[in-house]
KOLNU-124312 format. One record per atom (N, C-alpha, C): x, y, z; residue number from 1; atom name; chain; residue in three letters. Coordinates in pm, whole numbers, plus 50000, padded with zeros to 5 digits. Layout:
# KOLNU-124312
X; Y; Z; NUM; CA; A; ALA
...
This chain:
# KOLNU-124312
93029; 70794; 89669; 1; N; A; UNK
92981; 70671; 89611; 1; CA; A; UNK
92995; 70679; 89459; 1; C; A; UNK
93055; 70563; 89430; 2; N; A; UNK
93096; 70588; 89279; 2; CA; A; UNK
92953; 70523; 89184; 2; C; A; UNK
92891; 70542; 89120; 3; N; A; UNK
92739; 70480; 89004; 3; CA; A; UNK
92845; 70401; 88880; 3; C; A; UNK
92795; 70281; 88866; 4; N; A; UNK
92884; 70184; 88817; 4; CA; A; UNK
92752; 70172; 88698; 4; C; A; UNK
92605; 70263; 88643; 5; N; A; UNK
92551; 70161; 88562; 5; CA; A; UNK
92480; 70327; 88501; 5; C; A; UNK
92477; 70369; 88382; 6; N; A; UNK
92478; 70461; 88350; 6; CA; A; UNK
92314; 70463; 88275; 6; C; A; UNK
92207; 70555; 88308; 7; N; A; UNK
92081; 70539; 88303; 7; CA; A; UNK
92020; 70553; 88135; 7; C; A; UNK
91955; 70438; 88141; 8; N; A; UNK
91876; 70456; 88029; 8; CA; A; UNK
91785; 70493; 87983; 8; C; A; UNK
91731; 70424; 87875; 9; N; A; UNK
91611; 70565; 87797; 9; CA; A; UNK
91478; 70501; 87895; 9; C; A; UNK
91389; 70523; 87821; 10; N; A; UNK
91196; 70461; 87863; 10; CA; A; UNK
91192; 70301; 87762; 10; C; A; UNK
91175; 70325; 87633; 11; N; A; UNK
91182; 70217; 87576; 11; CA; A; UNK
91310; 70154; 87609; 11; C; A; UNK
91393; 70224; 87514; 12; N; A; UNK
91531; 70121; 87480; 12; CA; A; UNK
91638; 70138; 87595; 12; C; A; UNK
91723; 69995; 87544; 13; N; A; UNK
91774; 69981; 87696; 13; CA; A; UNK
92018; 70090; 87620; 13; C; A; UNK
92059; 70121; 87715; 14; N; A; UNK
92185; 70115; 87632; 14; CA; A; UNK
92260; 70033; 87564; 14; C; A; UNK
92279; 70088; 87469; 15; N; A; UNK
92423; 69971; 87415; 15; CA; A; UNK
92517; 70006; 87481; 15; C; A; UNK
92580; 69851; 87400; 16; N; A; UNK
92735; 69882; 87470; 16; CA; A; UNK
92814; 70021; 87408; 16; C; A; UNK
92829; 70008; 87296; 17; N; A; UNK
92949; 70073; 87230; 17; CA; A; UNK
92903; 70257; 87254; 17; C; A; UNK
92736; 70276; 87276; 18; N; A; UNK
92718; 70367; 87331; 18; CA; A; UNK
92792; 70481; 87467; 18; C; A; UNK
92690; 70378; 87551; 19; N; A; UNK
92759; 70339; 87660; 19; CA; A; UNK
92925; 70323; 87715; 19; C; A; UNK
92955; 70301; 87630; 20; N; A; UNK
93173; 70305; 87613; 20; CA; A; UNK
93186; 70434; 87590; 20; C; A; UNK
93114; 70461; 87519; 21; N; A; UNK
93177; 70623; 87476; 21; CA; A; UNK
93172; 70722; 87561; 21; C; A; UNK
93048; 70690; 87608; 22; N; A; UNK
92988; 70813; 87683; 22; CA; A; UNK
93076; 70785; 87859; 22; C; A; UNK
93121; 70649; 87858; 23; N; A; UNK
93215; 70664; 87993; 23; CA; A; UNK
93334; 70746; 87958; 23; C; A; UNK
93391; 70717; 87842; 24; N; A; UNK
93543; 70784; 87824; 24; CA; A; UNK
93528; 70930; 87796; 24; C; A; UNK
93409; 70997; 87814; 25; N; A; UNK
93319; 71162; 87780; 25; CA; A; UNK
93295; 71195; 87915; 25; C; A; UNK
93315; 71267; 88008; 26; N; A; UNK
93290; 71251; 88153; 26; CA; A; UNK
93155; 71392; 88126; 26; C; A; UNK
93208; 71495; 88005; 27; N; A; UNK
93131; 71605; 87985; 27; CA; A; UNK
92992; 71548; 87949; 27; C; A; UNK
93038; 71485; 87836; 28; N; A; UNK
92876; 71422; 87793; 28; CA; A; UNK
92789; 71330; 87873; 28; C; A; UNK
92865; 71205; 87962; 29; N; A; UNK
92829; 71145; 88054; 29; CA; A; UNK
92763; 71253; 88168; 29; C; A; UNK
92838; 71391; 88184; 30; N; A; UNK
92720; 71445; 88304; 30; CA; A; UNK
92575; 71488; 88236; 30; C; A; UNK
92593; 71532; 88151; 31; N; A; UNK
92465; 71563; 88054; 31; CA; A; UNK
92344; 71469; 88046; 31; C; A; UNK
92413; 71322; 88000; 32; N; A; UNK
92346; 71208; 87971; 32; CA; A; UNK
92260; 71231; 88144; 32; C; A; UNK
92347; 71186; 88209; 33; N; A; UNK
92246; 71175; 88328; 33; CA; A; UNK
92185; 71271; 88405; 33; C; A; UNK
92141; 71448; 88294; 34; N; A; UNK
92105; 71551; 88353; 34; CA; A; UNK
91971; 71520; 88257; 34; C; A; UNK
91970; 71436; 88164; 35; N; A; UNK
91834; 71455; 88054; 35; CA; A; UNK
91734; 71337; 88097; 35; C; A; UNK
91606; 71364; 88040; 36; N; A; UNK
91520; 71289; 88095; 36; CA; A; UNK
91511; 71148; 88066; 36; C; A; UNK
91444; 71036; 88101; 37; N; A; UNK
91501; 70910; 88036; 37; CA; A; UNK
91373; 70941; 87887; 37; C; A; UNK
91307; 70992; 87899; 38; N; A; UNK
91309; 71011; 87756; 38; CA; A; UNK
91341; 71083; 87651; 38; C; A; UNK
91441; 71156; 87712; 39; N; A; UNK
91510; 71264; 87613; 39; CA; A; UNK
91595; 71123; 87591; 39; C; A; UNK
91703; 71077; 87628; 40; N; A; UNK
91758; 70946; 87685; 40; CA; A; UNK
91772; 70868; 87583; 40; C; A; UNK
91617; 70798; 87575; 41; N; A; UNK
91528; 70710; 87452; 41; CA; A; UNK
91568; 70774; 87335; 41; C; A; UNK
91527; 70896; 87269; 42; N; A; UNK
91561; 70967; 87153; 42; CA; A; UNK
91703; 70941; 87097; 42; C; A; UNK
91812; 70999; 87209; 43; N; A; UNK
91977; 70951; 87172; 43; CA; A; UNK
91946; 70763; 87118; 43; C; A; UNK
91931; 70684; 87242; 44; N; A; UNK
91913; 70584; 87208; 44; CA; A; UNK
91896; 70531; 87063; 44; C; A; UNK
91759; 70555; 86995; 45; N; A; UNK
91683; 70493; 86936; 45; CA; A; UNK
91753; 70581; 86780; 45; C; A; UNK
91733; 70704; 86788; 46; N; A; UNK
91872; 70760; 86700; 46; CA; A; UNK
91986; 70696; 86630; 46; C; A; UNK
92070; 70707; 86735; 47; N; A; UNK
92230; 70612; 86729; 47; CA; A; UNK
92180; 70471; 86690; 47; C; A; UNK
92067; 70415; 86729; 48; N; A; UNK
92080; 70249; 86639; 48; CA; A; UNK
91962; 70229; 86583; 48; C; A; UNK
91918; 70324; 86477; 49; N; A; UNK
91861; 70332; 86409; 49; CA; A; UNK
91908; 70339; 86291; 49; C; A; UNK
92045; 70338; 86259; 50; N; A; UNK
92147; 70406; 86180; 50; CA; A; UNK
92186; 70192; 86115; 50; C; A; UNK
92176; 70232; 85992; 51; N; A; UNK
92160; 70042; 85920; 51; CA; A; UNK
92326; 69977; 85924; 51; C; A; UNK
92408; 70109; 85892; 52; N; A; UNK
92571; 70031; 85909; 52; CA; A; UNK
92608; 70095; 85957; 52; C; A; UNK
92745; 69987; 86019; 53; N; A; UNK
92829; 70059; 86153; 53; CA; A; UNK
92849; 70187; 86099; 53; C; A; UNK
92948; 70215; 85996; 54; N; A; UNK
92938; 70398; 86010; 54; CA; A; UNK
92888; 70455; 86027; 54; C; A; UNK
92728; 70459; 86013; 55; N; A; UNK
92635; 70568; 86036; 55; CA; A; UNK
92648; 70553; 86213; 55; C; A; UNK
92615; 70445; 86244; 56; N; A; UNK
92627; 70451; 86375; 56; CA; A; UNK
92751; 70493; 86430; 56; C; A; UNK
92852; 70495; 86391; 57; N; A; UNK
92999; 70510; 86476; 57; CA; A; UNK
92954; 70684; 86467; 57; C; A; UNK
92904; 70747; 86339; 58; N; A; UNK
92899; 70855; 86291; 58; CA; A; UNK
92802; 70923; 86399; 58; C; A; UNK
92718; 70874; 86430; 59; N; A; UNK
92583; 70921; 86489; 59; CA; A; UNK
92641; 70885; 86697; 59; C; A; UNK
92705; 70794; 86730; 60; N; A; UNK
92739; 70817; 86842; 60; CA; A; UNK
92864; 70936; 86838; 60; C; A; UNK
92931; 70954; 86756; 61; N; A; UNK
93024; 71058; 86763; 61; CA; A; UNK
92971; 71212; 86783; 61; C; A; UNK
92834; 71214; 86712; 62; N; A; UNK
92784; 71335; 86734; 62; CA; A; UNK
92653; 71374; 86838; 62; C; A; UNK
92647; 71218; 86944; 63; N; A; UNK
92641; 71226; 87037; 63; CA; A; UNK
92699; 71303; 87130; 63; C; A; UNK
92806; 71236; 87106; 64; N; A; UNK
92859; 71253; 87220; 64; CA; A; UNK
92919; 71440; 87193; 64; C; A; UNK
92942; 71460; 87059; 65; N; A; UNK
92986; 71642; 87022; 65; CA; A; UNK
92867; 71765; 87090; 65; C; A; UNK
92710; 71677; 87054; 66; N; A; UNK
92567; 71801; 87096; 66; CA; A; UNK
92559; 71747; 87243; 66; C; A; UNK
92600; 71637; 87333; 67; N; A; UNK
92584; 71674; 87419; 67; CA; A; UNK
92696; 71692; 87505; 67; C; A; UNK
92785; 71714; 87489; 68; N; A; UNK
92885; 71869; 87473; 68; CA; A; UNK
92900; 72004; 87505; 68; C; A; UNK
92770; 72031; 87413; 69; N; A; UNK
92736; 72113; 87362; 69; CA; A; UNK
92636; 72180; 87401; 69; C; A; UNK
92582; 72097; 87503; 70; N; A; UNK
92446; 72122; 87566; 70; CA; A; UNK
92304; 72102; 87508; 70; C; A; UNK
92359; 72051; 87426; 71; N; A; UNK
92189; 71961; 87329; 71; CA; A; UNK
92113; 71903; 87431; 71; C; A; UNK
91996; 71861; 87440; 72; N; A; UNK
91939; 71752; 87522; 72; CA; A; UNK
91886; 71656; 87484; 72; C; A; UNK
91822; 71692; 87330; 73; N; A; UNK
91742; 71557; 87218; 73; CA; A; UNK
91807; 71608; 87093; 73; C; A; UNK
91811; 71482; 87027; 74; N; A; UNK
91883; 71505; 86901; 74; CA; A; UNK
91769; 71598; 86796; 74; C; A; UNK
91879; 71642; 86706; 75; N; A; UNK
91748; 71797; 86639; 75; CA; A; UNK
91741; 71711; 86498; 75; C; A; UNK
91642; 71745; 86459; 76; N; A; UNK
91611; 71725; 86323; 76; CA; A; UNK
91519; 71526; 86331; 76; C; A; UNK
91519; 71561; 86438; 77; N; A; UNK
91504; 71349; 86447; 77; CA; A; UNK
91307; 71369; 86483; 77; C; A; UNK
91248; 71290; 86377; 78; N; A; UNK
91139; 71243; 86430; 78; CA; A; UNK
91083; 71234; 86560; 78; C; A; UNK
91166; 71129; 86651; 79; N; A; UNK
91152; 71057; 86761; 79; CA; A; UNK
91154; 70932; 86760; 79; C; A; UNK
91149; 70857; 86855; 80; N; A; UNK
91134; 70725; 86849; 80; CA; A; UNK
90989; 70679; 86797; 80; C; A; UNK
90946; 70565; 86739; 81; N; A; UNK
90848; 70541; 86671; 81; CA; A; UNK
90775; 70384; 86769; 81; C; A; UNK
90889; 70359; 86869; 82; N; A; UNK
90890; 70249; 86982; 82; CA; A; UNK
90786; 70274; 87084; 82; C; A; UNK
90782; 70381; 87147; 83; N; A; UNK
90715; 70442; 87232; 83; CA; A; UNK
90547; 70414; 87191; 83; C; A; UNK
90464; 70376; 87274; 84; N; A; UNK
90347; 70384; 87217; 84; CA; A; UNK
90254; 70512; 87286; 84; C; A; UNK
């Protein structure tokens, strides 16, 4: 059975351009759906938290490199501030 809808965080829901990437990443895509949906949230809220597209193009790129890499939450990041 093929999964056509790739799981999201607790708060936030995926983006697209996220979401694009992480299909054409089959490594990072298994990862994504090995972490918790609130490890999940963190990538999320991370990557579009970022004010112009570069930071964001910048910040899904190194998405998709730490979980790779075997990261599970992004390092150095606060957290989401969404979550109550």
């Amino acid at each position: 059975m093929v999964k056509n809808k790739i799981s999201t965080g607790v708060v936030h829901k995926i983006p697209l351009d996220l979401e694009k990437a992480l299909i054409s990443n089959p490594k990072a895509l298994a990862l994504w759906e090995d972490i918790t949906p609130l490890a999940r949230n963190e990538w999320i809220c991370w990557v579009t938290s970022g004010k112009k597209a570069d930071t964001r193009n910048i910040r899904i790129a190194k998405t998709l490199s730490k979980l790779k890499g075997g990261m599970r939450r992004p390092c150095c990041w606060a957290g989401c501030t969404h979550r109550s």
